[in-house]
C-alpha positions as CSV (number, residue, x, y, z in Angstrom):
1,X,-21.6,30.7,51.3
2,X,-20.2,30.9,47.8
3,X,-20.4,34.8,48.3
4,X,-18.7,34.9,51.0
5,X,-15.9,32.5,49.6
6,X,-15.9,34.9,46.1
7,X,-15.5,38.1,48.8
8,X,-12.6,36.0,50.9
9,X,-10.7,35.5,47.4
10,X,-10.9,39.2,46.3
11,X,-9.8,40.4,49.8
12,X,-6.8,37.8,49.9
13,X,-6.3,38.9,46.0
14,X,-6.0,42.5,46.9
15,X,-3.8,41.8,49.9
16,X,-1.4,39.6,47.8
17,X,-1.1,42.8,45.1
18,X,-0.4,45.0,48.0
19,X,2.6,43.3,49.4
20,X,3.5,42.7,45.9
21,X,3.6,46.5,45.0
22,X,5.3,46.7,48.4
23,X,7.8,44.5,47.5
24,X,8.5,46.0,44.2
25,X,8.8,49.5,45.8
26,X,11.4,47.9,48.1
27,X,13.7,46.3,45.2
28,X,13.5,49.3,43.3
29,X,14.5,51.6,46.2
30,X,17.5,48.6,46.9
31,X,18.5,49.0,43.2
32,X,19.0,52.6,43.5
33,X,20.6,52.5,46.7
34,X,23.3,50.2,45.5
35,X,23.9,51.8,42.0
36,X,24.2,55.6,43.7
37,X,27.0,53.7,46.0
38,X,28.6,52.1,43.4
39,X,28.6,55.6,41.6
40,X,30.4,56.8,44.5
41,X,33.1,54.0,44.7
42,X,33.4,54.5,41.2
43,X,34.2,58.1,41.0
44,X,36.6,57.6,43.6
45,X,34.5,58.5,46.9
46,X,34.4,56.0,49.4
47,X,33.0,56.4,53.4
48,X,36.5,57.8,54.7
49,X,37.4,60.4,51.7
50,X,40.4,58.6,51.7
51,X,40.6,55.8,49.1
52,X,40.5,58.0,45.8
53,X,40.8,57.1,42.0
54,X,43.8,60.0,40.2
55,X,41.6,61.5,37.3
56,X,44.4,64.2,36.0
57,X,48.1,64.5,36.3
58,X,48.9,68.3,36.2
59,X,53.1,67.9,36.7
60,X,55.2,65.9,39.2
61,X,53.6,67.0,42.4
62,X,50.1,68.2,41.5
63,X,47.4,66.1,40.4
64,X,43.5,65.5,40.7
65,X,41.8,63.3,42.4
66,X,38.0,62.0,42.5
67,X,36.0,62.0,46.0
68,X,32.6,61.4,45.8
69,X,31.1,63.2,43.6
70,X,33.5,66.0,43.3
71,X,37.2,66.5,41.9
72,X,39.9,67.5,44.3
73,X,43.3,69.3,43.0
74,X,45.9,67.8,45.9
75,X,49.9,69.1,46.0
76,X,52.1,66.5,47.3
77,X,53.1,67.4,50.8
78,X,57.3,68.0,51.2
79,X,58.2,67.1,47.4
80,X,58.7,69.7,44.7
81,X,58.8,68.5,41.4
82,X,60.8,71.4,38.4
83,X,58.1,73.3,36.8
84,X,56.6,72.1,33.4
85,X,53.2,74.5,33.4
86,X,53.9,77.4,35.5
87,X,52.0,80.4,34.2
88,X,55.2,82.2,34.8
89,X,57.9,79.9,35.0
90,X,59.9,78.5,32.0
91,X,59.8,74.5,31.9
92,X,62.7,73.5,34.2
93,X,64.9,70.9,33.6
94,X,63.8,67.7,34.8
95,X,60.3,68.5,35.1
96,X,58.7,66.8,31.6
97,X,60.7,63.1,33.5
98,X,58.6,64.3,36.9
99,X,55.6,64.9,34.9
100,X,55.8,61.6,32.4
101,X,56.4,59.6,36.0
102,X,53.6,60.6,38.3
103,X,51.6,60.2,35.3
104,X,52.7,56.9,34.5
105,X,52.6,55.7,38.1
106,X,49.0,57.2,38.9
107,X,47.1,58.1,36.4
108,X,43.9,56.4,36.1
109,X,44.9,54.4,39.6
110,X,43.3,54.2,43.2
111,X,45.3,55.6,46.0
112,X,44.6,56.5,49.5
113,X,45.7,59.9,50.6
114,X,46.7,60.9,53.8
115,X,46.4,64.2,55.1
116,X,48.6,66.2,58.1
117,X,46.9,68.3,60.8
118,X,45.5,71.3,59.2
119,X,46.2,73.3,62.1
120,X,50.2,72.8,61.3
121,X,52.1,76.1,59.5
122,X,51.1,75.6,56.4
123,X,48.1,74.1,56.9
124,X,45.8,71.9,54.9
125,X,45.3,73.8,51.9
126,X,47.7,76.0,50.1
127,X,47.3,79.4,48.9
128,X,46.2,78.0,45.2
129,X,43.6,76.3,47.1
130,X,45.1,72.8,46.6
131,X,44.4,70.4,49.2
132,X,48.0,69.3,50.8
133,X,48.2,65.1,51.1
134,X,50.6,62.1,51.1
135,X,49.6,60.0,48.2
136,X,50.2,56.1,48.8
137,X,49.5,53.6,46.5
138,X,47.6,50.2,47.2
139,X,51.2,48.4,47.5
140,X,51.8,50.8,50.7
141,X,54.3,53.1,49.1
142,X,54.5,56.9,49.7
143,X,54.4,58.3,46.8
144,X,55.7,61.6,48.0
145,X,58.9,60.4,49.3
146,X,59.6,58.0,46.0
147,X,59.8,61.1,44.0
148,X,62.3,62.7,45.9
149,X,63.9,59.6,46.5
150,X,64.2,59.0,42.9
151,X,65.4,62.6,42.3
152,X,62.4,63.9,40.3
153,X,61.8,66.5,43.4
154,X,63.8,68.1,46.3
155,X,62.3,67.9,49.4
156,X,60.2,70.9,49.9
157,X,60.9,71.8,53.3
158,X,59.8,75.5,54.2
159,X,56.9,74.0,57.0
160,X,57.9,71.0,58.8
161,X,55.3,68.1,58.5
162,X,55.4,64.3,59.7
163,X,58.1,62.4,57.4
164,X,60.7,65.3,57.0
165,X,63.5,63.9,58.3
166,X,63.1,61.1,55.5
167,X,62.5,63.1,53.0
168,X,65.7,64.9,53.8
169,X,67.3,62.2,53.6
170,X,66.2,60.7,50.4
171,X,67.1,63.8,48.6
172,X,70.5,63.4,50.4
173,X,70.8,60.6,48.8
174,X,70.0,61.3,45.1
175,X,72.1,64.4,45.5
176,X,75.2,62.2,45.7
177,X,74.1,59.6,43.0
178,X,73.0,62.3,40.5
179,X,70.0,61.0,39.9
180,X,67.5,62.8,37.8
181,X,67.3,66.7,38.4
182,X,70.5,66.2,40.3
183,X,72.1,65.1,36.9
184,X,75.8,66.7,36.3
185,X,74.3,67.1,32.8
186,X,71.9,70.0,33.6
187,X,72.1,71.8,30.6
188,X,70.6,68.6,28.7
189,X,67.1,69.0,27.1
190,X,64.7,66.7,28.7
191,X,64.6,63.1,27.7
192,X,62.8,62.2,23.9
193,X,61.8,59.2,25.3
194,X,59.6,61.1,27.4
195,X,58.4,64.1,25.2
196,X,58.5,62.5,21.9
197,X,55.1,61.9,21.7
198,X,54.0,65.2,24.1
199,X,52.2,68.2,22.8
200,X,54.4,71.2,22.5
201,X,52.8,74.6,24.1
202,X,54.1,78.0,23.3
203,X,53.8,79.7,26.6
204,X,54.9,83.2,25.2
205,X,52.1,82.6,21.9
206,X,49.2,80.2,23.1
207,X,49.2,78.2,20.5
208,X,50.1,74.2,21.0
209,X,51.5,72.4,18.6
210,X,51.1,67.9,17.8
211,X,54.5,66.0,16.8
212,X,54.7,65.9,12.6
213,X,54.0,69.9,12.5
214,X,56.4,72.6,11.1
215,X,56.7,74.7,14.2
216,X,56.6,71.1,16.8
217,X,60.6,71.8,17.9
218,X,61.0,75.0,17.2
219,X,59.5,76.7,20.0
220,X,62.1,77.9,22.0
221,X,63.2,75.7,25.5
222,X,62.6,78.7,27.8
223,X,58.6,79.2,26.1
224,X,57.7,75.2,26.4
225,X,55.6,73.9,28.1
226,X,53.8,70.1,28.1
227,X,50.7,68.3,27.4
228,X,49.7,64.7,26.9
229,X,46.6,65.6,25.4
230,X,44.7,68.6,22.8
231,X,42.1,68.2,25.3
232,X,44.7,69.1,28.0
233,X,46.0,71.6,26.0
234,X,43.0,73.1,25.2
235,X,42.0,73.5,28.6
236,X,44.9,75.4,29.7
237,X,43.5,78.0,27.0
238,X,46.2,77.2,24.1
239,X,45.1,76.2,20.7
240,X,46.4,74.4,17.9
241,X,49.0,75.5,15.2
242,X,47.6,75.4,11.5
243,X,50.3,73.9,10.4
C-alpha cells in the first residue's frame, strides 16, 4: 500500500513539473511575443504601415520615417520646399526656414502617412526612390498642404494627385500675403534665428564648419548648405574645419 501511495506521489510530482515547465515555456514565448511587438510600435511599424514615428528631417519636403523594422525616405506629395542640400543646387532662399519648420514640427513625432494610387502618373515612388505620401499629424492636419499654405513650398503640381486644387489654392494665397519664399525681400539671407545655431557646409570644399570657427560665415551664400548635426554632416560625406 505505502508503495503504491510513494509511486502515486512521484507520478503526480512528475506531472505537476511538466505542466510547470509547460507553463514556463508559455510565459516565456508571451514575453517575447509582446516585446518583438512593442519593438515594432516602437520603431514606428504598426499592422497598417501607416502610423510611423519621423526619425530624420532631410529639408522641407523630404524626410525619414521608421516602419517596422526598416527606414523609409518619403517626399511630400504636391509641395516643393527651396533647396538647402541639393548635390547640385545652391541653397535657395527660403529653404534653411522650410527645413528648421518640418524639423521642428516632426522630428522625433508619430504621424500617419497616406499614400495615392501608385498606378497614377507619377506613381508611388519617385525616380530617387523616395516613397511619395501625405504626412498628417495626430491632430488631423496635412502636413503637405500647411507648408504650402504657410509659404515654405509652392505647390508642386507637374502630376495631378487627390488634394490639388487646394493646394493651388493655398499657394494662391501666400503668394498674395508674401508670406515666406513669396517674401518681396528675396534677396535677404535666410533668417539667424533659424541658422544661428546650424552647421555651415561648404558644398564647393566638403568641409563643414560649427558656429565660433574662423571660416563659420564666410563660406560663400551660393556654396552653403545646412546641417543640425556633425553626425548629419558627416554623413553627407563633409568633414570638419580645423579651425
Amino acid at each position: 500500500m505505502d508503495d503504491r501511495i510513494a509511486l502515486w506521489c512521484r507520478s503526480g510530482t512528475k506531472a505537476m513539473k511538466k505542466n510547470l515547465r509547460k507553463r514556463i515555456a508559455i510565459s516565456i514565448i508571451l514575453v517575447l511575443i509582446t516585446a518583438l511587438y512593442g519593438a515594432w510600435i516602437f520603431t514606428g511599424g504598426d499592422a497598417g504601415g501607416e502610423r510611423v514615428i519621423v526619425t530624420q528631417v532631410y529639408d522641407g519636403d523630404t524626410i525619414v520615417v521608421g516602419r517596422g523594422w526598416r527606414r523609409t525616405t518619403v517626399r511630400l506629395i504636391g509641395v516643393d520646399t527651396p533647396e538647402t542640400v541639393h548635390p547640385e543646387k545652391p541653397v535657395q532662399f527660403y529653404g534653411p526656414e522650410a527645413s528648421a519648420f518640418t524639423r521642428r514640427s516632426l522630428n522625433g513625432s508619430w504621424v500617419r502617412l497616406e499614400f495615392n494610387d501608385p498606378t497614377r502618373p507619377g506613381g508611388g515612388v519617385d525616380r530617387y526612390g523616395r516613397t511619395l505620401a501625405y504626412v498628417f499629424t495626430l491632430e488631423g492636419i496635412n502636413f503637405n498642404l500647411e507648408l504650402v499654405r504657410r509659404g515654405y513650398g509652392r505647390a508642386y503640381t507637374r502630376f495631378p494627385f487627390r488634394y490639388m486644387a487646394a493646394f493651388k489654392e493655398a499657394e494662391r494665397a501666400a503668394r498674395t500675403r508674401g508670406l515666406g519664399m513669396w517674401s518681396r525681400d528675396r534677396g535677404a539671407e535666410p533668417d539667424d534665428s533659424v541658422t544661428k545655431s546650424m552647421i555651415i557646409g561648404n558644398r564647393r570644399s566638403g568641409i563643414y564648419h560649427i558656429p565660433g570657427q574662423v571660416g563659420y560665415r564666410r563660406v560663400s551664400k551660393r556654396n552653403r548648405v545646412y546641417f543640425t548635426t556633425e553626425k548629419e554632416a558627416a554623413s553627407a560625406g563633409y568633414r570638419k574645419a580645423k579651425r
